[in-house]
PyMOL commands that place a pseudoatom at each C-alpha (Angstrom):
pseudoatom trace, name=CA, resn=UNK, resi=1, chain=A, elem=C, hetatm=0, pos=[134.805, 112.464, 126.267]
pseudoatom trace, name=CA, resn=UNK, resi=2, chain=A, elem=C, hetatm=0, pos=[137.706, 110.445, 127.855]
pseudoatom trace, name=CA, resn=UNK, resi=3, chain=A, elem=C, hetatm=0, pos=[138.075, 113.118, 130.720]
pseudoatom trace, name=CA, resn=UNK, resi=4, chain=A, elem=C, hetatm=0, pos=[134.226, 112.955, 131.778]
pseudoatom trace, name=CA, resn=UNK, resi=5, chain=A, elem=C, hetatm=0, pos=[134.017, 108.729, 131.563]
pseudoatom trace, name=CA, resn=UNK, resi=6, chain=A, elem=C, hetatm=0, pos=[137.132, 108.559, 133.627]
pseudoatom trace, name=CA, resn=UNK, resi=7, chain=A, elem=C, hetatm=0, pos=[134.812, 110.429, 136.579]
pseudoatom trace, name=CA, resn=UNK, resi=8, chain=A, elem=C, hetatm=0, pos=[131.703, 108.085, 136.346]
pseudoatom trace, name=CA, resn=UNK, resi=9, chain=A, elem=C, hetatm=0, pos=[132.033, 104.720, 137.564]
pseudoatom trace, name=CA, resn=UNK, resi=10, chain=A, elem=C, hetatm=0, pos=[129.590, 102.975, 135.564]
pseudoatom trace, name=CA, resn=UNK, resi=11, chain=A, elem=C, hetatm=0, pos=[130.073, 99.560, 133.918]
pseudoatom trace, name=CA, resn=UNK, resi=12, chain=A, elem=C, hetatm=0, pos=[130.371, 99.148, 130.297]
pseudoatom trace, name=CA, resn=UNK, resi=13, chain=A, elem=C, hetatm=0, pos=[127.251, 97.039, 129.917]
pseudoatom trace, name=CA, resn=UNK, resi=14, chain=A, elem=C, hetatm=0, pos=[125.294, 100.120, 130.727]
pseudoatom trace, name=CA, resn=UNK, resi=15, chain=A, elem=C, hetatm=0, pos=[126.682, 102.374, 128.330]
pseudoatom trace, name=CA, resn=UNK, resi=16, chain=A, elem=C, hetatm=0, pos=[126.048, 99.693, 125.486]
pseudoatom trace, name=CA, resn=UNK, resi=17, chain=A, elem=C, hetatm=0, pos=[122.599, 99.757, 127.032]
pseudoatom trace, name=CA, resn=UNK, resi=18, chain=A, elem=C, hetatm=0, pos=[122.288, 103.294, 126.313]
pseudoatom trace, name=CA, resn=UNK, resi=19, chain=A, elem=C, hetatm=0, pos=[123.643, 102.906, 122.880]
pseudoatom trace, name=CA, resn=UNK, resi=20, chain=A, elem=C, hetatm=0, pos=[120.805, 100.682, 121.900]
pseudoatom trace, name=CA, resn=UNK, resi=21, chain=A, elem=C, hetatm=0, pos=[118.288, 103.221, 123.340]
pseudoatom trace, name=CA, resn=UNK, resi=22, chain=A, elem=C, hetatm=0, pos=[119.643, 106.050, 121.229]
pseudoatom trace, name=CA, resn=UNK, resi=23, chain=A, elem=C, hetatm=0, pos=[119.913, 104.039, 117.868]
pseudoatom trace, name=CA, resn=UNK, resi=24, chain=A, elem=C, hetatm=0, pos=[116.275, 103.014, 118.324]
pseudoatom trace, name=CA, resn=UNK, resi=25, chain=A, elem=C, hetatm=0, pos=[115.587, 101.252, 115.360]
pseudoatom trace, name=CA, resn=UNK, resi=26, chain=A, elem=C, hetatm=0, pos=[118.437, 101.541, 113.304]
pseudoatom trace, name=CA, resn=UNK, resi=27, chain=A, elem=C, hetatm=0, pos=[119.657, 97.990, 114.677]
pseudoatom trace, name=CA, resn=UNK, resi=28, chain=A, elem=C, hetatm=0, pos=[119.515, 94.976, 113.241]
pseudoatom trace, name=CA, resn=UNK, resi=29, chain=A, elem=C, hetatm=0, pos=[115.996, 94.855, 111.465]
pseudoatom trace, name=CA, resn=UNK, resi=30, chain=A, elem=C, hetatm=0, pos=[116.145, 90.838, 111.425]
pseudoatom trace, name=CA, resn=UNK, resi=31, chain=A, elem=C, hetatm=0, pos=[115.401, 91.281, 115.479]
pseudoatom trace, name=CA, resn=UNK, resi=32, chain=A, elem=C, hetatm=0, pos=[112.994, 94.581, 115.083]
pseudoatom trace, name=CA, resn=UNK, resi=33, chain=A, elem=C, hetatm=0, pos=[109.294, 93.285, 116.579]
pseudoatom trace, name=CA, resn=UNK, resi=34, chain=A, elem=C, hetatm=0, pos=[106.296, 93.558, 114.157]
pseudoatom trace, name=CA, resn=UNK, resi=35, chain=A, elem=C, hetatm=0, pos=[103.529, 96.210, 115.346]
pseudoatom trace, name=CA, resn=UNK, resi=36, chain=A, elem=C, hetatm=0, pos=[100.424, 94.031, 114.019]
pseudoatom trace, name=CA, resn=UNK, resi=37, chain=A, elem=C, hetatm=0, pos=[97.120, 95.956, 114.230]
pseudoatom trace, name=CA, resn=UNK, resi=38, chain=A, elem=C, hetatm=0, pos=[93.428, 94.174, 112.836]
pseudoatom trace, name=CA, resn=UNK, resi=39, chain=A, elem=C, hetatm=0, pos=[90.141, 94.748, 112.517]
pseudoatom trace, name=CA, resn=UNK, resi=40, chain=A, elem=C, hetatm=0, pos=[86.783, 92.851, 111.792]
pseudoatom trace, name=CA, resn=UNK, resi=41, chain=A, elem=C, hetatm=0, pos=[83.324, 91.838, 111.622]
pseudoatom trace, name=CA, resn=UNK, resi=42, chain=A, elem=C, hetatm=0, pos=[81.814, 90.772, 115.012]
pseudoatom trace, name=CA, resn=UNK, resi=43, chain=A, elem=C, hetatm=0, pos=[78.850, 89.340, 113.306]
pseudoatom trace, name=CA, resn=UNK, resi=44, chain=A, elem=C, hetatm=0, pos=[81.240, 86.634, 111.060]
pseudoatom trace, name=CA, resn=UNK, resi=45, chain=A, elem=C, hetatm=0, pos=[81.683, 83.325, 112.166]
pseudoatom trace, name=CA, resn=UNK, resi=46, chain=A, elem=C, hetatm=0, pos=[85.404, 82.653, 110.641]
pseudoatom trace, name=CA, resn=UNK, resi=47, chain=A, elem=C, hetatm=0, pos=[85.179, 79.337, 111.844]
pseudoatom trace, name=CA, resn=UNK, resi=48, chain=A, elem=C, hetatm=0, pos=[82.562, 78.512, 108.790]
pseudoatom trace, name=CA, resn=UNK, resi=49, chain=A, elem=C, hetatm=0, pos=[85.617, 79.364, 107.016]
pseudoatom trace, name=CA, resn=UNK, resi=50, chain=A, elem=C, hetatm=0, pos=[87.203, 75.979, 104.940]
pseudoatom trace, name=CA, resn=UNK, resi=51, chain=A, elem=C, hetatm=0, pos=[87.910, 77.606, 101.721]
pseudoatom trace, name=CA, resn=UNK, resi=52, chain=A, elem=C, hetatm=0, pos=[89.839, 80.467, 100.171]
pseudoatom trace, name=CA, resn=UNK, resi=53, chain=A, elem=C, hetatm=0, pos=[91.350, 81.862, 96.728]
pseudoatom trace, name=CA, resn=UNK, resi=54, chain=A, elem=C, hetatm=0, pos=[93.024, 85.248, 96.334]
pseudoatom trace, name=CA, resn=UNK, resi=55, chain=A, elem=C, hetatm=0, pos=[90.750, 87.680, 95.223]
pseudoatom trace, name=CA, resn=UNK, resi=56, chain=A, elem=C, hetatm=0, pos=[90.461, 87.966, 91.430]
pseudoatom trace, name=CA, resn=UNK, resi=57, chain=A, elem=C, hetatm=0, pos=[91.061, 92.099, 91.337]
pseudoatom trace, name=CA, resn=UNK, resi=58, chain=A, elem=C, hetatm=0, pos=[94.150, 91.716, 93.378]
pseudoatom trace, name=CA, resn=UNK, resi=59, chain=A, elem=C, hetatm=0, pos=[95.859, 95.325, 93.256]
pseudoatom trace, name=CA, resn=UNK, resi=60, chain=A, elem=C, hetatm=0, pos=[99.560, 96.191, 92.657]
pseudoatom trace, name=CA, resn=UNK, resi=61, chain=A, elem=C, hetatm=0, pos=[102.319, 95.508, 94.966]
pseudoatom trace, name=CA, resn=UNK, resi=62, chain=A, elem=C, hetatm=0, pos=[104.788, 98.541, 95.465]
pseudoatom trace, name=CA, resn=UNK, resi=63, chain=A, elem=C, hetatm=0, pos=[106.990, 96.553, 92.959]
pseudoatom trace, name=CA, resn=UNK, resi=64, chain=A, elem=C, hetatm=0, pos=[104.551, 96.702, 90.390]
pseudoatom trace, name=CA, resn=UNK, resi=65, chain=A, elem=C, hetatm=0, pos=[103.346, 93.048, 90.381]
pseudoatom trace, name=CA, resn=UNK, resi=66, chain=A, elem=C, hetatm=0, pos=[101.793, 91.372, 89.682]
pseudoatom trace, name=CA, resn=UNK, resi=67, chain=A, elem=C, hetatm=0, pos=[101.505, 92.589, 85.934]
pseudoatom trace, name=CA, resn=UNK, resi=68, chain=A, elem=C, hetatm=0, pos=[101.151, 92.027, 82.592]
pseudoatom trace, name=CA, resn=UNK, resi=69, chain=A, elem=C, hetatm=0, pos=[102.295, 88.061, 82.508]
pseudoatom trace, name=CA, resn=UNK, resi=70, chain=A, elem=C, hetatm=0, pos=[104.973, 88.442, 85.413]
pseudoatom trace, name=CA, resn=UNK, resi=71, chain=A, elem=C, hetatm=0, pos=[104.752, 88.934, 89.406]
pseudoatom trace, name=CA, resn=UNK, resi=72, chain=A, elem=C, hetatm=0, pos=[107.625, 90.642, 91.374]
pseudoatom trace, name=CA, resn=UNK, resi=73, chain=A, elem=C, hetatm=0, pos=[109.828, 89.047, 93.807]
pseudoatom trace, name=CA, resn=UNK, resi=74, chain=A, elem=C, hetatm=0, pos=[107.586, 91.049, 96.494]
pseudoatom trace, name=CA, resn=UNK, resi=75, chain=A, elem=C, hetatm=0, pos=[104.579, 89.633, 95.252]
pseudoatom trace, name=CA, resn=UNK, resi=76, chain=A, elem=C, hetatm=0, pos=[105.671, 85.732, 94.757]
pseudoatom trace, name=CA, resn=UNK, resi=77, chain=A, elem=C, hetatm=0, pos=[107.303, 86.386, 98.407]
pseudoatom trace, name=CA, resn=UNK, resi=78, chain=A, elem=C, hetatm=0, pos=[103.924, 87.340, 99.682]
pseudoatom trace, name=CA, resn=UNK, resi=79, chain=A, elem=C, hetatm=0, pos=[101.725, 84.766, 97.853]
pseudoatom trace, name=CA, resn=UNK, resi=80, chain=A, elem=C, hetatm=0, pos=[104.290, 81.835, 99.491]
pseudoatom trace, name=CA, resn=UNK, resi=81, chain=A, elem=C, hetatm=0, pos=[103.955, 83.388, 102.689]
pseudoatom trace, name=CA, resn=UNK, resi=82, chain=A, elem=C, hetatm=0, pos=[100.040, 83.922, 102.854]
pseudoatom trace, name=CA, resn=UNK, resi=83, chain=A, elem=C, hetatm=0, pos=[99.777, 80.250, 101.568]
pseudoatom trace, name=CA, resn=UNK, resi=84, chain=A, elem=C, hetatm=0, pos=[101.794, 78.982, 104.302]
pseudoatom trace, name=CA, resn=UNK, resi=85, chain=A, elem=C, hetatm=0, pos=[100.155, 80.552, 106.912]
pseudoatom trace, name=CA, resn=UNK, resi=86, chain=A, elem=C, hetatm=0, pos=[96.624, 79.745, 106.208]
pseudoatom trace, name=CA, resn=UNK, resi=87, chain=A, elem=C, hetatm=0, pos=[97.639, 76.383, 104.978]
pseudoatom trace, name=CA, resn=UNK, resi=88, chain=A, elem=C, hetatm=0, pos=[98.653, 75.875, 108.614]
pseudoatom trace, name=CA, resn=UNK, resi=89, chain=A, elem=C, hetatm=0, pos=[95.379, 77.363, 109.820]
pseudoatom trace, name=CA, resn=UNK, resi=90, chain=A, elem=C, hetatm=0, pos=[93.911, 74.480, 108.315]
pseudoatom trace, name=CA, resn=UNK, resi=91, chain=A, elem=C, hetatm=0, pos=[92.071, 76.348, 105.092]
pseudoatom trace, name=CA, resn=UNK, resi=92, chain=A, elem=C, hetatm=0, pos=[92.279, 75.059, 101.797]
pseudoatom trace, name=CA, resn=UNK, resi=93, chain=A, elem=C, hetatm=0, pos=[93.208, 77.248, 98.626]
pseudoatom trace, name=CA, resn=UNK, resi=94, chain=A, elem=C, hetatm=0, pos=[90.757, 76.608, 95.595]
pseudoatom trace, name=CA, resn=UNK, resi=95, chain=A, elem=C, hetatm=0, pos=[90.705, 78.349, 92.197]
pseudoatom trace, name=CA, resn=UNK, resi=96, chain=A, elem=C, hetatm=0, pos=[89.001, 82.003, 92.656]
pseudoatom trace, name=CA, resn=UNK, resi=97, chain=A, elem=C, hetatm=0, pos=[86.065, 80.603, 89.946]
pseudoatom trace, name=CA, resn=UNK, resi=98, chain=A, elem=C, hetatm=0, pos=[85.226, 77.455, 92.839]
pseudoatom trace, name=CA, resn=UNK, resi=99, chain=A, elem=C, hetatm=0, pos=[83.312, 79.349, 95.113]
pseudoatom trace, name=CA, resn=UNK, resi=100, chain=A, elem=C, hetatm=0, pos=[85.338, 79.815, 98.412]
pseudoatom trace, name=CA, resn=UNK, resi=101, chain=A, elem=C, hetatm=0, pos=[84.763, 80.728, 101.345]
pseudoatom trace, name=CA, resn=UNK, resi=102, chain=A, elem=C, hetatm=0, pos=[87.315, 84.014, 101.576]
pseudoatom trace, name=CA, resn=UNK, resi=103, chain=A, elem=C, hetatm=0, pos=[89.050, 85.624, 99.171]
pseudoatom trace, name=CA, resn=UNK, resi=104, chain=A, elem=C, hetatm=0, pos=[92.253, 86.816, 99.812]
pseudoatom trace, name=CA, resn=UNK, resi=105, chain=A, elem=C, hetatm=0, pos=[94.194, 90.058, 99.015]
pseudoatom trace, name=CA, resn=UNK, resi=106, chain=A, elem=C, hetatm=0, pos=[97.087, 92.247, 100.437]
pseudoatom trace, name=CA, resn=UNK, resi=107, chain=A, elem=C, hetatm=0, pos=[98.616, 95.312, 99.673]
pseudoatom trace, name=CA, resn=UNK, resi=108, chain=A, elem=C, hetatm=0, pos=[102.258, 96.022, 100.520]
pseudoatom trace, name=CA, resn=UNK, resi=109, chain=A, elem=C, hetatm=0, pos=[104.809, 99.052, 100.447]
pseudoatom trace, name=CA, resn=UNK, resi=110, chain=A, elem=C, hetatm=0, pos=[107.889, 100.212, 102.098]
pseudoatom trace, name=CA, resn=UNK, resi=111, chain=A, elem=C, hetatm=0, pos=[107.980, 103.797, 103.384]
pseudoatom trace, name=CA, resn=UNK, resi=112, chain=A, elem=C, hetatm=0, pos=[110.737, 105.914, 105.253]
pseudoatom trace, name=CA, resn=UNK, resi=113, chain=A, elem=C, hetatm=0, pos=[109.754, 106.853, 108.444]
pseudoatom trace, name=CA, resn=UNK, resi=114, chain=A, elem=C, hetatm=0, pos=[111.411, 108.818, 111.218]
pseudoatom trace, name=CA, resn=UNK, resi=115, chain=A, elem=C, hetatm=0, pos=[111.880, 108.144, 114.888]
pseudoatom trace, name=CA, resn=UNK, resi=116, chain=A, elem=C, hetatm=0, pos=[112.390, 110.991, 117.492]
pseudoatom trace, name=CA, resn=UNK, resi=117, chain=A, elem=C, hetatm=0, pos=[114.473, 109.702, 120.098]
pseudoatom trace, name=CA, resn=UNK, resi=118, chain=A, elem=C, hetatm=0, pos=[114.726, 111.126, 123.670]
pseudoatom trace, name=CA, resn=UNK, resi=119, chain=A, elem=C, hetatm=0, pos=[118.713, 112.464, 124.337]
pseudoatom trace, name=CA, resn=UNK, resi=120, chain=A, elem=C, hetatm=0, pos=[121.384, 110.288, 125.257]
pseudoatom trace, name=CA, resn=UNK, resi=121, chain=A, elem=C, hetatm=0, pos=[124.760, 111.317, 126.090]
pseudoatom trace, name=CA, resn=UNK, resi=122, chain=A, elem=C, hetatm=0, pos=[126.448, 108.260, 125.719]
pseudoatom trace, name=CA, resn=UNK, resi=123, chain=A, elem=C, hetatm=0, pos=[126.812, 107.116, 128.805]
pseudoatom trace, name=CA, resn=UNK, resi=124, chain=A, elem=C, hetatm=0, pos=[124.846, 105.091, 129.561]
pseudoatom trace, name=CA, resn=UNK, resi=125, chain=A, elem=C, hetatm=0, pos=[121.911, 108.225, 130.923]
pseudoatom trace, name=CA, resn=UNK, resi=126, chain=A, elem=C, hetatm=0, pos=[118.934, 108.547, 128.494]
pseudoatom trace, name=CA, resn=UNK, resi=127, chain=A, elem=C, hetatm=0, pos=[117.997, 111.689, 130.372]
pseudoatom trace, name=CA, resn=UNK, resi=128, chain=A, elem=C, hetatm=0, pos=[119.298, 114.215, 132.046]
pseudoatom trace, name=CA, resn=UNK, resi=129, chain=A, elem=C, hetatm=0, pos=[119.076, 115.215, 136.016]
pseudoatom trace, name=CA, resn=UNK, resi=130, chain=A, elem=C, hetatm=0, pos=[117.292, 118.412, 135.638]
pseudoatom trace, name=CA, resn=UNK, resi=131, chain=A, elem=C, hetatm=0, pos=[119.525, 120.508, 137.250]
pseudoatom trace, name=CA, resn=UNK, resi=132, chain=A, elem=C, hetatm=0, pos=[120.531, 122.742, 134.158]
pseudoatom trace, name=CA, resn=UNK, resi=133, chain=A, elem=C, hetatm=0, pos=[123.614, 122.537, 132.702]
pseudoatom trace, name=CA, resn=UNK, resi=134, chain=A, elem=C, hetatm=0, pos=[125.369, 119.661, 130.509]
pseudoatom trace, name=CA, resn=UNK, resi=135, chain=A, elem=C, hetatm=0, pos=[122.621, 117.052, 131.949]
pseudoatom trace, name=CA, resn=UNK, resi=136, chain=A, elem=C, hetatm=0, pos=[119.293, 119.540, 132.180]
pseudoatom trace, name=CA, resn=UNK, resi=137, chain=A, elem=C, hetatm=0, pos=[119.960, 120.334, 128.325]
pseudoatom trace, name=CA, resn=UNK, resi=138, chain=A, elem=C, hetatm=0, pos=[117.305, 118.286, 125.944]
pseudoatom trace, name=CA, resn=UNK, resi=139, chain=A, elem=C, hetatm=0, pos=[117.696, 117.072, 122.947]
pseudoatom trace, name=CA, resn=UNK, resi=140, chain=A, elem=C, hetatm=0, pos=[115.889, 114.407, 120.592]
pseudoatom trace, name=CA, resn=UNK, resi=141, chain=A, elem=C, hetatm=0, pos=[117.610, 113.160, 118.200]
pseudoatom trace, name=CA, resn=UNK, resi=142, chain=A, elem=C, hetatm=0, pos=[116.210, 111.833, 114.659]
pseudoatom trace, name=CA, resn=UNK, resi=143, chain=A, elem=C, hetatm=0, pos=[116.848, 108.354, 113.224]
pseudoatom trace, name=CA, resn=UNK, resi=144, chain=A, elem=C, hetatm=0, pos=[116.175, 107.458, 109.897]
pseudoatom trace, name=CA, resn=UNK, resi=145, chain=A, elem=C, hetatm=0, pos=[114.821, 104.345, 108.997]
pseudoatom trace, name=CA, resn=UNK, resi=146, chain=A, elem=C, hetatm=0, pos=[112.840, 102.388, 106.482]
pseudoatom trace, name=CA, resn=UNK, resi=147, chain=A, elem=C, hetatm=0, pos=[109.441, 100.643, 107.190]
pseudoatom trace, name=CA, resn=UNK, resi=148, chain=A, elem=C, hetatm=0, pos=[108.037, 97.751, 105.233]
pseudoatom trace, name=CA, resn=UNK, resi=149, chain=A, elem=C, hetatm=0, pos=[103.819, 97.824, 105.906]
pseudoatom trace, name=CA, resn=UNK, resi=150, chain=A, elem=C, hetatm=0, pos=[101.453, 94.709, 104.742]
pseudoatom trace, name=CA, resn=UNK, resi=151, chain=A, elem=C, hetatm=0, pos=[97.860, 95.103, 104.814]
pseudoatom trace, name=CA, resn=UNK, resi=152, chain=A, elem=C, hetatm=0, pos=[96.145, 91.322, 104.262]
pseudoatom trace, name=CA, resn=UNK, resi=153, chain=A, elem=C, hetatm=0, pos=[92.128, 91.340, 103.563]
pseudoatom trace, name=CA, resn=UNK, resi=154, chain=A, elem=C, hetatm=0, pos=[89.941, 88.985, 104.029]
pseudoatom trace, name=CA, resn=UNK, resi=155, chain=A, elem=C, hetatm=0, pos=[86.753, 88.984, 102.205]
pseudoatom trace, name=CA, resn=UNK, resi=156, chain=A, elem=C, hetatm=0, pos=[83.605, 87.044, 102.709]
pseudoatom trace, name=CA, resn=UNK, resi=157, chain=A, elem=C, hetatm=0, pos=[82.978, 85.469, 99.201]
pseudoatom trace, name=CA, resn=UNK, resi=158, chain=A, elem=C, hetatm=0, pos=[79.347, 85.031, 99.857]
pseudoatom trace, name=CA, resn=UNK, resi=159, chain=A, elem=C, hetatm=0, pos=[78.411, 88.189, 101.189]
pseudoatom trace, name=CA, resn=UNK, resi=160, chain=A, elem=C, hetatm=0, pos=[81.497, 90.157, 99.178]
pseudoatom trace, name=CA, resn=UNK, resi=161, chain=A, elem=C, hetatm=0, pos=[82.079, 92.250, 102.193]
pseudoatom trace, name=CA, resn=UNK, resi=162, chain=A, elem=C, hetatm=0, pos=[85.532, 92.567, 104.015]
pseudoatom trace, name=CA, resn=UNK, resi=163, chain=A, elem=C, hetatm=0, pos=[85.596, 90.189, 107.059]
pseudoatom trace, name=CA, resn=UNK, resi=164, chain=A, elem=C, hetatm=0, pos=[88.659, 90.887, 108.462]
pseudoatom trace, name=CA, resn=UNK, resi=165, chain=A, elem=C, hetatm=0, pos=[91.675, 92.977, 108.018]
pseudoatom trace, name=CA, resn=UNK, resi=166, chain=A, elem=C, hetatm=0, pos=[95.385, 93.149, 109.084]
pseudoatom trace, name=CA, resn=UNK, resi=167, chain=A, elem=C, hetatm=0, pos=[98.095, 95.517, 109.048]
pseudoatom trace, name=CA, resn=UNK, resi=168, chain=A, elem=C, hetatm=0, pos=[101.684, 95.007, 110.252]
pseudoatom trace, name=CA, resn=UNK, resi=169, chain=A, elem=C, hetatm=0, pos=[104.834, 97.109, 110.439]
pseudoatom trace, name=CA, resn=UNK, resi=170, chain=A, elem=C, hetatm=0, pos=[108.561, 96.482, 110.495]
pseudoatom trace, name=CA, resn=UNK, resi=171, chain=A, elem=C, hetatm=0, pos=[112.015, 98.174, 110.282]
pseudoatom trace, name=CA, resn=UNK, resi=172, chain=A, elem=C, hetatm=0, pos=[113.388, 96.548, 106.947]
pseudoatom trace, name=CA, resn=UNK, resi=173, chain=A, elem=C, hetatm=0, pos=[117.257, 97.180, 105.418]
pseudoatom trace, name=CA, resn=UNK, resi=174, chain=A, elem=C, hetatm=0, pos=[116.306, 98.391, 101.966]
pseudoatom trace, name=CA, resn=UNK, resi=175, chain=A, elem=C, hetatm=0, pos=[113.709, 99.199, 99.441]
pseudoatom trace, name=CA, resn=UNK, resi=176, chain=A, elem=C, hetatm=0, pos=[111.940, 96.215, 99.266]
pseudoatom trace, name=CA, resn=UNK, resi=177, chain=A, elem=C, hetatm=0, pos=[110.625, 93.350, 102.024]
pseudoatom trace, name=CA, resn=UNK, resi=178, chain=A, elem=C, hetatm=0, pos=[112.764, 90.493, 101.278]
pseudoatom trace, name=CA, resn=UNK, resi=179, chain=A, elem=C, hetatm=0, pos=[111.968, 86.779, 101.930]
pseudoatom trace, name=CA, resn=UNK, resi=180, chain=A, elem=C, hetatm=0, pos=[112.716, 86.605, 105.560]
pseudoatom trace, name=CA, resn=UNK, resi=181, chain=A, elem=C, hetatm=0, pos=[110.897, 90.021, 106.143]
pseudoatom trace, name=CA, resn=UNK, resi=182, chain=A, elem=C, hetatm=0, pos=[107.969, 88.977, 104.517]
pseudoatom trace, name=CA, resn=UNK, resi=183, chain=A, elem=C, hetatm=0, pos=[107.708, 85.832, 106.142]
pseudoatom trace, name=CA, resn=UNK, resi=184, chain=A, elem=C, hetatm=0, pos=[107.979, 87.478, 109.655]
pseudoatom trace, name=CA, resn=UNK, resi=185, chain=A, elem=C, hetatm=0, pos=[105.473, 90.596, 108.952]
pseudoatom trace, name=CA, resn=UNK, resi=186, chain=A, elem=C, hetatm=0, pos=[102.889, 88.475, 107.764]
pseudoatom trace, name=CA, resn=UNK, resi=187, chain=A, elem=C, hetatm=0, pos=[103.438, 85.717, 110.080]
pseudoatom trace, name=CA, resn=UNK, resi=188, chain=A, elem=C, hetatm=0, pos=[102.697, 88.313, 112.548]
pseudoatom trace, name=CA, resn=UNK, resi=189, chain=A, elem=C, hetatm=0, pos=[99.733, 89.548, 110.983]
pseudoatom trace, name=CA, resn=UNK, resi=190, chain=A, elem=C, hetatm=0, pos=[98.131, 86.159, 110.508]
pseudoatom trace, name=CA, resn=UNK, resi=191, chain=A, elem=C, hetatm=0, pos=[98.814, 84.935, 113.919]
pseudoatom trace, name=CA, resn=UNK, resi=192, chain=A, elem=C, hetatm=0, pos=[96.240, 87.189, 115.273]
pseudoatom trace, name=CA, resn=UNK, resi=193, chain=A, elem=C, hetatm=0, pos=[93.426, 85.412, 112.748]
pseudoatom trace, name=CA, resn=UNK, resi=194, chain=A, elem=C, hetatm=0, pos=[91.318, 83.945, 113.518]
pseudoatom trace, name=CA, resn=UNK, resi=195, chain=A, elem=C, hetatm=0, pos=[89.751, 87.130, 115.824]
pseudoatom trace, name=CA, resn=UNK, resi=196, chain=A, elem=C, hetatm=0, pos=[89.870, 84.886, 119.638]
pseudoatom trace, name=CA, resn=UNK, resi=197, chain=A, elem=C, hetatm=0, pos=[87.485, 87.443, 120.673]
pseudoatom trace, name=CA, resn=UNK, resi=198, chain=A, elem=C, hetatm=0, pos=[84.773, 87.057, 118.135]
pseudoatom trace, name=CA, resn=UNK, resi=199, chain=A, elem=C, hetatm=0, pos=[81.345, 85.384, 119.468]
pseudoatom trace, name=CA, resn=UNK, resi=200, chain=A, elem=C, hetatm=0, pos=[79.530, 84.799, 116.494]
pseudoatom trace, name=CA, resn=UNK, resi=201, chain=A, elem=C, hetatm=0, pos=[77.988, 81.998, 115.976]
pseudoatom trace, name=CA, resn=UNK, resi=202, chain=A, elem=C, hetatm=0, pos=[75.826, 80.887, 112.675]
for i in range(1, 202): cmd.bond("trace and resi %d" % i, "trace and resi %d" % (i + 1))
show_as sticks, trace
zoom trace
């Protein structure tokens, strides 16, 4: 394509620029944002909440943990995590038999996804002109990529109805959410609890 770049004066920065619109999320995952999604109960006041303990039934990671006298690095990952957060929410963890508040549960799994990405020509022109030819042809391209998805529950003890949940999605490098991952998805997550639109009041 030497011939054609020779003909368009266009700096390098934007060409770079158009790079990083055609990989889409195939960069660096480290940087990728988290797409953090919840959902709750209007008529619970969290702010009654002091107390939690993760909920006795707590289901299978996608490692397989916990299990049978061992938990998976996914799961011991996520427990630190969860723990941290809340911890810094100002809740208290107590053994599941003391009668808290919440109980506490996630589920987690890492998924290949696809992303359709509009055409680029590598130049720094994520679309054509629409005159026909070279430019006016279309094309979306499709990246591969691997997404790591938490889903964190929060369950009113008392009532034993869910309270709260949220989800959150991110581009991660391999088969599993490692340590940094899985502090930054469920950071995300948990920054959006407590709901700062809920108006109950008990």
């Amino acid at each position: 394509m030497n011939h054609i770049t020779r003909y368009l004066a266009r700096p390098v920065a934007l060409a770079a620029a158009g790079l990083l619109l055609l990989l889409g999320p195939s960069g660096c995952s480290t940087a990728a944002r988290v797409g953090v999604t919840n959902d709750f109960d209007h008529a619970v006041n969290f702010r009654a909440f002091k107390t939690w303990a993760w909920y006795p039934q707590q289901p299978k990671d996608a490692e397989g943990g916990p299990a049978k006298g061992y938990e998976s690095f996914l799961d011991k990952r996520m427990r630190a995590s969860v723990t941290a957060e809340l911890t810094a929410k100002g809740l208290t963890e107590v053994a599941a038999n003391a009668a808290p508040d919440i109980y506490v549960a996630y589920s987690a799994r890492v998924e290949d996804k696809q992303q359709v990405s509009p055409y680029n020509n590598g130049m720094g022109y994520p679309y054509g002109y629409g005159y026909g030819g070279y430019y006016g042809r279309g094309y979306s391209p499709v990246t591969q990529y691997k997404a790591g998805t938490v889903v964190i529950d929060i369950v009113d003890a008392r009532r034993k109805e869910l309270a709260w949940r949220g989800t959150g999605q991110a581009q991660v490098n391999q088969n599993t959410i490692d340590e940094a991952e899985t502090h930054r998805i469920v950071n995300g997550i948990l920054s959006t609890y407590p709901p700062q639109d809920n108006n109950a009041r008990r």
